[in-house]
N, C-alpha and C positions, 0 to 999 in steps of 0.2 A: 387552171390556177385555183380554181373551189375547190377543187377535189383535193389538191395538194395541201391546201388549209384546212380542211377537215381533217384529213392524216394526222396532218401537226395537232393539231387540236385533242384530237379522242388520243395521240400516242401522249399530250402533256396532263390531260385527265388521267389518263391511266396507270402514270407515272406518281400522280399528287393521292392517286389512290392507294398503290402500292408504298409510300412514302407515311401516307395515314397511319397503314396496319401497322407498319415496320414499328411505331410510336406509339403504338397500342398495347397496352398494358395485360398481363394476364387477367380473366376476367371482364375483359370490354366485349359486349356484343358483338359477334360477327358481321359487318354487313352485306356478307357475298351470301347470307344465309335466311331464305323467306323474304320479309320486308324490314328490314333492319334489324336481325339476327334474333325473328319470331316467326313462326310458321302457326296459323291458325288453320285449324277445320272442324267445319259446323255438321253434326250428322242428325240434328233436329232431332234428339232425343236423350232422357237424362243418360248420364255416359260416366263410366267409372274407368279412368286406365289403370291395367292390371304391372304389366310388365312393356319391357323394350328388348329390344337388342337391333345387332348393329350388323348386317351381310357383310362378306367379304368385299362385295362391289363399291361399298360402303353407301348403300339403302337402308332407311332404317326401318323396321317393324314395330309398330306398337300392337299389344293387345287389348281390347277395349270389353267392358261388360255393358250392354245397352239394355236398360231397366230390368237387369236381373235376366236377363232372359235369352241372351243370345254372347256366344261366342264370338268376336267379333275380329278382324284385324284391320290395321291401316297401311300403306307401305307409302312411304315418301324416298322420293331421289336425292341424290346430295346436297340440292340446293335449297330441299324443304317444299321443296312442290308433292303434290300426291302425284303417285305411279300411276297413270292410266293404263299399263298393261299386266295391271296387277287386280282380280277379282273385277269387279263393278266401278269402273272410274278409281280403281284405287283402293277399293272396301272388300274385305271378304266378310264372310259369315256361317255359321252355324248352330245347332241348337239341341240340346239332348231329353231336355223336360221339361218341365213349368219353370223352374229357378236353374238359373243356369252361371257359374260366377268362374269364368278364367280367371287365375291368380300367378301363373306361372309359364315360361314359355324356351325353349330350344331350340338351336338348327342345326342340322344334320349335315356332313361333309356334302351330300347331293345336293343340298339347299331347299330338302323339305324340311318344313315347320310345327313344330310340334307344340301344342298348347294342352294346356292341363290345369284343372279345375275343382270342382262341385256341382253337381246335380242334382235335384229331387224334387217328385211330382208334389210330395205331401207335407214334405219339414218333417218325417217322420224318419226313415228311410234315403238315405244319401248314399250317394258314389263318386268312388274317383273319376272323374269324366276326363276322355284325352282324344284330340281330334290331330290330324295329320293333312297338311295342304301341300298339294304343290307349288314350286317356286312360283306357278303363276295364278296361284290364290282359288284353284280348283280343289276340294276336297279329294284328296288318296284312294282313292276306290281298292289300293290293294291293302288298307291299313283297316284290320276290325271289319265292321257293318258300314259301307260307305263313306270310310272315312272316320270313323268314328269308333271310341272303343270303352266298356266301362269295369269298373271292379267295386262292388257294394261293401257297404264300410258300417257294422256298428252305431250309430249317436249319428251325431251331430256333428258333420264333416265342416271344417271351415275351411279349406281350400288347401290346396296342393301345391309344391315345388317340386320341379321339373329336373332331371341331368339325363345324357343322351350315355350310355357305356360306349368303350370303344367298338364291342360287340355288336354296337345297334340296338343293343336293349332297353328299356326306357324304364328309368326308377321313378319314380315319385311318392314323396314322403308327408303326412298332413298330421293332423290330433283331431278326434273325434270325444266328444261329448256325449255319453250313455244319457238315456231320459229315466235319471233315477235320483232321489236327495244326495242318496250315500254315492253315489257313483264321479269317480272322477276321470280329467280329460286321459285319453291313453295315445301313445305315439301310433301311427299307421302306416307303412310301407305297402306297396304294392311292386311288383314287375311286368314290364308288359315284354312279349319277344317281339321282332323287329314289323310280324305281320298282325300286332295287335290283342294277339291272345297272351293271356296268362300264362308267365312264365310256371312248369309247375315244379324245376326242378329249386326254385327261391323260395326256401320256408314252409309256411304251410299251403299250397297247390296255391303259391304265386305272391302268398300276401304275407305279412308279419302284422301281429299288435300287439304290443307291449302296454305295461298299465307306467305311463310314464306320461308326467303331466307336461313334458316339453311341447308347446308348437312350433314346429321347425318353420324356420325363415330362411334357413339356406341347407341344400344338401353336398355331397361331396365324395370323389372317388379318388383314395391314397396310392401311392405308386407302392404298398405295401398289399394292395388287394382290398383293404377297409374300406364300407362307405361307411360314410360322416354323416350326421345331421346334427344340424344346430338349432339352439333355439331356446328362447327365454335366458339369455346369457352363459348357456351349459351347453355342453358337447355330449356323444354317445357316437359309439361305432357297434357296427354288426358284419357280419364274416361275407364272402362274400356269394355264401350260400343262404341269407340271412338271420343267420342265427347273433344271438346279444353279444358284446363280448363283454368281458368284467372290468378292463380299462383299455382306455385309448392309447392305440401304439403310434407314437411320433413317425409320420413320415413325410415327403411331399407331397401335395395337391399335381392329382393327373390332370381333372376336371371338375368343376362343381357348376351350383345350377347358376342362372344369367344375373338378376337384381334381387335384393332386398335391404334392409337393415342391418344387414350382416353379410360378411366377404372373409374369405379364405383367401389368406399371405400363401405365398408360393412352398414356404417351411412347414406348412400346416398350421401355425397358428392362425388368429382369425380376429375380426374388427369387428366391436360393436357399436350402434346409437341406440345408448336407451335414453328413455324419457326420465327426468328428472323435475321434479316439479316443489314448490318453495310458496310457504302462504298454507293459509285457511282455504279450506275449501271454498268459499264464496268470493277469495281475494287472492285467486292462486294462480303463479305466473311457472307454466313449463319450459323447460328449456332441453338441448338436447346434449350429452356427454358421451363422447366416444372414448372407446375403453380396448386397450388389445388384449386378447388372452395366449396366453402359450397355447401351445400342440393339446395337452392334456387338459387344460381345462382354467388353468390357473390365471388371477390376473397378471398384467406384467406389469411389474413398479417402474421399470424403466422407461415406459411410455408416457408422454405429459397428460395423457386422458382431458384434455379441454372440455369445456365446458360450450357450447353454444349458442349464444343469445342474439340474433338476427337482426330485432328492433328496437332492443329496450326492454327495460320490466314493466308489467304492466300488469293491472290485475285482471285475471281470466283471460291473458294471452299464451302466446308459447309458439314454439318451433318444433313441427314433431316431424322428424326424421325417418325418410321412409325406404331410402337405397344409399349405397353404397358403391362406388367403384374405387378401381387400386389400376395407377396410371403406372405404366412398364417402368417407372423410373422409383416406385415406391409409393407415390406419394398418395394421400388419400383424398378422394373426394365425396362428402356429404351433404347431400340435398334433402332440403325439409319445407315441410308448407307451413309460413308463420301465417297465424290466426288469430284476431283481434277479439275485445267479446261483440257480439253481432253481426260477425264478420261482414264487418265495413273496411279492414284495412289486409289483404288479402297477398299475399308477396312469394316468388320463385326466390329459394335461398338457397345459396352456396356456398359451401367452405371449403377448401383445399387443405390438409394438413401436409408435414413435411413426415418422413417416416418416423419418427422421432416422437410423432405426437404435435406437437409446436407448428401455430399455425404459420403457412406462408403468406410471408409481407408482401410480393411481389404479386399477389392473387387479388382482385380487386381492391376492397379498403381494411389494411391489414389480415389479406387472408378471409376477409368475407365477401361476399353478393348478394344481393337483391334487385328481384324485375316485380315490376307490376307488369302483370299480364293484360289484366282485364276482368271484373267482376269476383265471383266465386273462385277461387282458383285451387287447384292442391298438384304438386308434381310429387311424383308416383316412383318415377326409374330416373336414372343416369346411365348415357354413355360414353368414352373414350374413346376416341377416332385414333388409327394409327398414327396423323398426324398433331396429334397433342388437343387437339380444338372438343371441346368437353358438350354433350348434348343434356338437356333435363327435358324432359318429356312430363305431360300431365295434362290435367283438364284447368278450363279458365269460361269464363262468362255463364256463372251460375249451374256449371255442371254438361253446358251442352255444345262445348268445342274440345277439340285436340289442339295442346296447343306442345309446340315442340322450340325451344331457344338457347342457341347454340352460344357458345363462348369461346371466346378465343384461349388455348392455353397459355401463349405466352406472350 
């Protein structure tokens, strides 16, 4: 007779839970996800997340920088738990130099991982650093030196974006900083072939640099043969031998790299957030405006380009917008870390737009979101589950957890 009341019981819970979600609005936390749709992890050390992405199993990967120094990754299971069969309870790691800053990351139809970076012993002397894990968070012994592979860059490299070729070949695109008055930033490509070495049949024995003050935020491979790079709200294409081209030829996106501030439309055009900022310098409130451009480069007036303001105006606040996803149905999503002055008031923020531009009502409160996490917080990446449910990924509690909180899409 107990037993048969417990049935009933956990089948009429089950039921008022199912009944919950059904009533849950786009935008409401998940609570099948962590502890009421937040996933905290503490790795005792200041912690920077670079990028995400999302396995086909639907695990997700974070990559992490721990005080400049190490290569790091995280993997959690669908329900926001960490992978215990993944590196060390869940954590991989590696390390190329003294500074060490993943900024970018890929996976490989086999479901090796690709991360890609900055390196350098001296802050003199930089490389594009690219390390290779197995699915099960082992370093690639067949990719480079252990796992590990470099290409020396010119200046002052500030980190790299990532895209995997059909071929297995591994682009990555950054801008580097010469140590000169007169000297400005120049665009940098590298190739790697699929076992680590420098492509040498790509440009000059593997690498391109142009004197081009773009730092790409997104890279990109056109069903026309072009890769794309993006950055600072301009476009540039180069052949796919790398050589310049003189204008952008409209095609569609094969592939491009996983997160940032900018995303490549399926047409080729492409979504920006840039920062926008209003006020005196000493009374100045950021805010964040996303902007679509055509294929070639142009803005598009037909997009309502909004405006995003998370919490209000306020003096030395703002929303600075740091990734971008595009959900299979068009729509956009933009997440930003709003920042108070002295940050004291520290918030996970999200917008959904409709393709249009025009924010969605139906997305928490008219199209916006906000979590407090916990302490310090900044989210970094966004992802799109194939079932609609949207992840933001970032740090929270003064810099020394991962914190990962999912949302319901609809």
């Amino acid at each position: 007779m107990r037993k048969t009341l417990n049935i009933a019981r956990a089948a009429v819970l089950f039921s008022l839970a199912v009944a919950s979600l059904a009533h849950a609005s786009g935008g409401s936390l998940d609570p099948a996800f962590g502890k009421g749709g937040i996933a905290i992890s503490n790795f005792g050390s200041p912690i920077l997340v670079a990028d995400a992405i999302l396995q086909s199993d639907g695990k997700i990967v974070a990559a992490i920088s721990i005080n400049e120094s190490n290569f790091a990754l995280a993997r959690y299971l669908p329900n926001g738990a960490l992978d215990g069969g993944f590196g060390t309870t869940g954590f991989a790691q590696t390390s190329f130099a003294n500074f060490n800053t993943p900024t970018s990351m890929a996976i490989q139809p086999d479901g090796k991982i690709v991360v890609a970076g900055a390196a350098t012993d001296d802050e003199q002397s930089f490389d594009f650093a690219v390390a290779r894990f197995n699915s099960n968070g082992s370093l690639d012994n067949t990719f480079g030196a252990g796992g590990k592979a470099t290409a020396s860059v010119t200046g002052l490299l500030t980190g790299a974006v990532v895209v995997i070729q059909p071929d297995g070949k591994i682009l990555v695109a950054g801008s580097a900083l010469q140590f000169c008055r007169t000297c400005s930033p120049h665009l940098v490509l590298a190739r790697f072939n699929p076992n680590g070495s420098l492509d040498a049949t790509f440009a000059n024995h593997g690498m391109v640099a142009e004197n081009n003050a773009m730092n790409p935020t997104t890279v990109a491979l056109n069903t026309a043969g072009g890769i794309l790079v993006e950055g600072n709200s301009a476009i540039a294409e180069f052949s796919p031998g790398g050589s310049p081209s003189s204008q952008v030829t409209p095609a569609a996106i094969a592939r491009s790299s996983n997160s940032g501030p900018a995303a490549f439309l399926p047409d080729g055009s492409f979504i920006v957030a840039e920062a926008v900022s209003d006020g005196s310098f000493r009374r100045r409130d950021t805010d964040t405006k996303v902007v679509r451009f055509t294929a070639i480069g142009n803005i598009d007036p037909a997009f309502n380009s909004p405006l995003l303001d998370f919490s209000g105006e306020g003096s030395n606040s703002g929303d600075a917008s740091n990734a971008i996803a595009i959900q299979s149905n068009g729509q956009i999503i933009a997440v930003a870390s709003h920042f108070s002055p002295g940050f004291t008031n520290e918030l996970f923020s999200l917008a959904r737009l409709n393709p249009n531009g025009t924010l969605d009502p139906s997305f928490g409160s008219g199209g916006l979101v906000t979590t407090n996490v916990g302490g310090v917080e900044d989210v970094a990446a966004v992802l799109v589950q194939p079932d609609g449910k949207i992840v933001a990924i970032g740090t929270a509690n003064n810099f020394s957890d991962v914190a990962l909180v999912r949302y319901l899409g609809n």
